[in-house]
C-alpha positions as a Python dict, from the first residue, in 0.01 Angstrom:
ca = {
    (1, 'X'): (0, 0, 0),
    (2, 'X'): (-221, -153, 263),
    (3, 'X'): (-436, 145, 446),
    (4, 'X'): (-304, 400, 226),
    (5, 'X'): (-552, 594, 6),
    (6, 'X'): (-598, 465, -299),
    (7, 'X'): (-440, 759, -557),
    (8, 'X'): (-647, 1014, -677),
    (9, 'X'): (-604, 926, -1086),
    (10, 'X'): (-957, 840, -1198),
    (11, 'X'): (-1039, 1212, -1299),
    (12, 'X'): (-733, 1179, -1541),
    (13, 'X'): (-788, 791, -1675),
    (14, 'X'): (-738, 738, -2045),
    (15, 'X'): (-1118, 805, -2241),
    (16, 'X'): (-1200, 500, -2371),
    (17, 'X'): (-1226, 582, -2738),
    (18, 'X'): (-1198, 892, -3015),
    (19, 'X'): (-1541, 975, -2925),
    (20, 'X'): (-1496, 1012, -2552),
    (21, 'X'): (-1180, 1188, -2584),
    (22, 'X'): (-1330, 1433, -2822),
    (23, 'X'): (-1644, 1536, -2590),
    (24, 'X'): (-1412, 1571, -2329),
    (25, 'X'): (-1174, 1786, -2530),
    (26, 'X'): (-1460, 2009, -2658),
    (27, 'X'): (-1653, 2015, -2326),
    (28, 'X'): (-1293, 2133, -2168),
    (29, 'X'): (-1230, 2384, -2426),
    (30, 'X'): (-1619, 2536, -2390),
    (31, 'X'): (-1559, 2557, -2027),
    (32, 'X'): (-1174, 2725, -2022),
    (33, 'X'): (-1234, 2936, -2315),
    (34, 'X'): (-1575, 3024, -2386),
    (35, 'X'): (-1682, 3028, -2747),
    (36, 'X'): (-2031, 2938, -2820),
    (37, 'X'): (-2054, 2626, -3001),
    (38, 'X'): (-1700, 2373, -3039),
    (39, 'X'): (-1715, 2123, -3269),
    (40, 'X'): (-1494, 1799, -3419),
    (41, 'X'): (-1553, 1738, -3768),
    (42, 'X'): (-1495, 1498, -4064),
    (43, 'X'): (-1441, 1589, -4447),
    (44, 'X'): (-1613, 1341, -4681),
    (45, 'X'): (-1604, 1378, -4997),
    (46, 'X'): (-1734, 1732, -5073),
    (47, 'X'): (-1931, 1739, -4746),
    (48, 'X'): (-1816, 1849, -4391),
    (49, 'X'): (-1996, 1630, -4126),
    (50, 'X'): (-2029, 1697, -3742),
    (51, 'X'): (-1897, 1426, -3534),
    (52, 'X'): (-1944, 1611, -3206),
    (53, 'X'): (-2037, 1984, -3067),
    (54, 'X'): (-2038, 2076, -2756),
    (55, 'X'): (-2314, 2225, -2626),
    (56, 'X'): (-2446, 1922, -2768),
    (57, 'X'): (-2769, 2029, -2840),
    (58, 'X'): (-2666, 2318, -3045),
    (59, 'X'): (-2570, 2117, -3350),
    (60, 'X'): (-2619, 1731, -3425),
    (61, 'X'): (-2390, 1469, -3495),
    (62, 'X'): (-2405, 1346, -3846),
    (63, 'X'): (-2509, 1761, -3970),
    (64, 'X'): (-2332, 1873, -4273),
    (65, 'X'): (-2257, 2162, -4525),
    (66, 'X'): (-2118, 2137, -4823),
    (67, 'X'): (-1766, 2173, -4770),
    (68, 'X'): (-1673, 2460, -5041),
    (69, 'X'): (-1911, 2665, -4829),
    (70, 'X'): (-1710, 2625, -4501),
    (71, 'X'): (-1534, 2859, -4331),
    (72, 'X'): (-1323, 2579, -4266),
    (73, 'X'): (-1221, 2520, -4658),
    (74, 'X'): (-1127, 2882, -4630),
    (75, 'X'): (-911, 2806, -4343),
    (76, 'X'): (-765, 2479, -4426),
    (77, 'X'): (-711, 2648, -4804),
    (78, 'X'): (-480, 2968, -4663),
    (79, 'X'): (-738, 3180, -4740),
    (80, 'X'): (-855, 3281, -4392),
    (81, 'X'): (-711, 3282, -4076),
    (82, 'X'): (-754, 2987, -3857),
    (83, 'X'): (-868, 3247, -3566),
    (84, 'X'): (-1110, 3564, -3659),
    (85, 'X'): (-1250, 3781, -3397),
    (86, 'X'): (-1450, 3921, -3631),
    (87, 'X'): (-1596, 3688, -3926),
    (88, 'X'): (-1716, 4022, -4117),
    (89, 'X'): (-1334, 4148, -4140),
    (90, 'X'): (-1227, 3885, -4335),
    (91, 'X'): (-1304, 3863, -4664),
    (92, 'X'): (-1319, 3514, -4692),
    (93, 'X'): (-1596, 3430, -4439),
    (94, 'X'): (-1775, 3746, -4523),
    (95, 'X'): (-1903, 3559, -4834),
    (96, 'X'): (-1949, 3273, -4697),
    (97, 'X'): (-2200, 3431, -4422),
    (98, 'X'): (-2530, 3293, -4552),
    (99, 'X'): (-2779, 2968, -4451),
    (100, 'X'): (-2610, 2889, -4079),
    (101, 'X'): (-2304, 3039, -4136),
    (102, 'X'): (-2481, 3414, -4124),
    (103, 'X'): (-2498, 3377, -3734),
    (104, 'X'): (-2124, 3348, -3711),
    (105, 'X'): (-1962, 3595, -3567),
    (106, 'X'): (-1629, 3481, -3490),
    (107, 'X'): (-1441, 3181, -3574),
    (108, 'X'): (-1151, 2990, -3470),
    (109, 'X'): (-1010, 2656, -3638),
    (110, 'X'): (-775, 2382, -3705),
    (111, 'X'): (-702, 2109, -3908),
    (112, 'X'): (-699, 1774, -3768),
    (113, 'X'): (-488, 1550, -3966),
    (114, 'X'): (-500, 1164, -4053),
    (115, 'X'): (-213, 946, -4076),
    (116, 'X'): (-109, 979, -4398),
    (117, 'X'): (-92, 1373, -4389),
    (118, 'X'): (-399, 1389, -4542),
    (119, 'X'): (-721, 1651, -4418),
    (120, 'X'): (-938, 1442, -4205),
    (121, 'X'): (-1157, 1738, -4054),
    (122, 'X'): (-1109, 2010, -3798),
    (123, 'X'): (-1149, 2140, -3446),
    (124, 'X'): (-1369, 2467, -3465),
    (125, 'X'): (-1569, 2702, -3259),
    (126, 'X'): (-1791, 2995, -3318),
    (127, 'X'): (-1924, 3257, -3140),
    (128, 'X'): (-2232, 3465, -3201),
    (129, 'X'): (-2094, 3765, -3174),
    (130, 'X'): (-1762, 3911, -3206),
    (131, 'X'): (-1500, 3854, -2978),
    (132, 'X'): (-1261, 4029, -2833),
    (133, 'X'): (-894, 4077, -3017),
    (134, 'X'): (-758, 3909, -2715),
    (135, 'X'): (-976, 3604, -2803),
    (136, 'X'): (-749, 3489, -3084),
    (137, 'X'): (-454, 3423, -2772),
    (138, 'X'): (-719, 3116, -2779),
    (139, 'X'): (-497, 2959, -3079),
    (140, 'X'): (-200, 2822, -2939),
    (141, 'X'): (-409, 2593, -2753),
    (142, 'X'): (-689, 2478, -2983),
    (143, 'X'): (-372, 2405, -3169),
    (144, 'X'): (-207, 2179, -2917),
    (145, 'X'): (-549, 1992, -2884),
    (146, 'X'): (-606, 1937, -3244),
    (147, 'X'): (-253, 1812, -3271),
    (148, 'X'): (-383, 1563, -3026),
    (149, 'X'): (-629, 1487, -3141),
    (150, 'X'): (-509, 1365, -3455),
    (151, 'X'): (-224, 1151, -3317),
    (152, 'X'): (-524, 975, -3159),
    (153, 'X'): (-631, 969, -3555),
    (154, 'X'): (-281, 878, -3656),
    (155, 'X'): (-327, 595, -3339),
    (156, 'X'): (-588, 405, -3498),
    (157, 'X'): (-833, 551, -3260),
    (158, 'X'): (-1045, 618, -3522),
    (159, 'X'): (-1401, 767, -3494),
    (160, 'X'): (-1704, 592, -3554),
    (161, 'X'): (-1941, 703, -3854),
    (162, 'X'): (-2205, 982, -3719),
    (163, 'X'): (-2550, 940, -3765),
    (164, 'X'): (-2712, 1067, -4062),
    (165, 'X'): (-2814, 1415, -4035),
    (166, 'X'): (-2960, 1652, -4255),
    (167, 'X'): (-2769, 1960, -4389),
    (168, 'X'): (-2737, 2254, -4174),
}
């Protein structure tokens, strides 16, 4: 391969851990698809704990709710939709629209899964306003990138605990 350019792969290389694949996932998604705020979490014990958001200065890693509160229990529990245009239609995040969540406008989520088929957290975003019915062709994707994301789980490329935050 002497005096040939040297391939163009560095733009693609592997990330080098669960926490570098997920900013890059979530930076990705902000850029392709809009949304406000994306964000990886983790469910421990009756909490729901940021792990990353992109914008990252929108919400801090190691920033929790109480998971009942969630429009992600609703979600992961059948009770909402995993994408909502408009938070207010569904009856399930319209109660849940106080504190942080009352800013919410529209919502779209997945579960990430660990290896044993048990809920480790989810992929989310949120926008400030509503969105568009079009906006919910979003989930097919978010989808396939949660999916990835936890094979990387299912891997053993396993995140590292956030920093403690205080509740959101």
């Amino acid at each position: 391969m002497e005096g040939m350019a040297a391939p163009a792969v560095l733009d693609v290389a592997p990330w080098g851990d669960f926490s570098a694949a997920t900013c890059g996932v979530l930076a990705s998604l902000h850029e392709r698809l809009g949304w406000d705020v994306w964000v990886v979490t983790r469910v421990v014990d009756d909490r729901q704990v940021v792990l990353h958001a992109h914008p990252p200065d929108l919400i801090r890693p190691g920033t929790w709710l109480p998971w009942a509160d969630t429009f992600c229990r609703a979600m992961v529990a059948g009770e909402a939709p995993r994408a909502a245009t408009v938070t207010a239609a569904v009856p399930a995040f319209a109660k849940r629209m106080t504190g942080p969540a009352s800013r919410i406008g529209a919502y779209i989520g997945v579960p990430l899964v660990a290896t044993d088929g048990e809920l480790f957290g989810t992929l989310c975003a949120f926008g400030f306003r509503a969105r568009p019915r079009s906006a919910a062709r979003d989930l097919p994707l978010v989808e396939t990138v949660a999916r990835l994301l936890s094979t990387l789980i299912a891997a053993g490329m396993t995140p590292s605990d956030p920093p403690a935050a205080p509740r959101a």
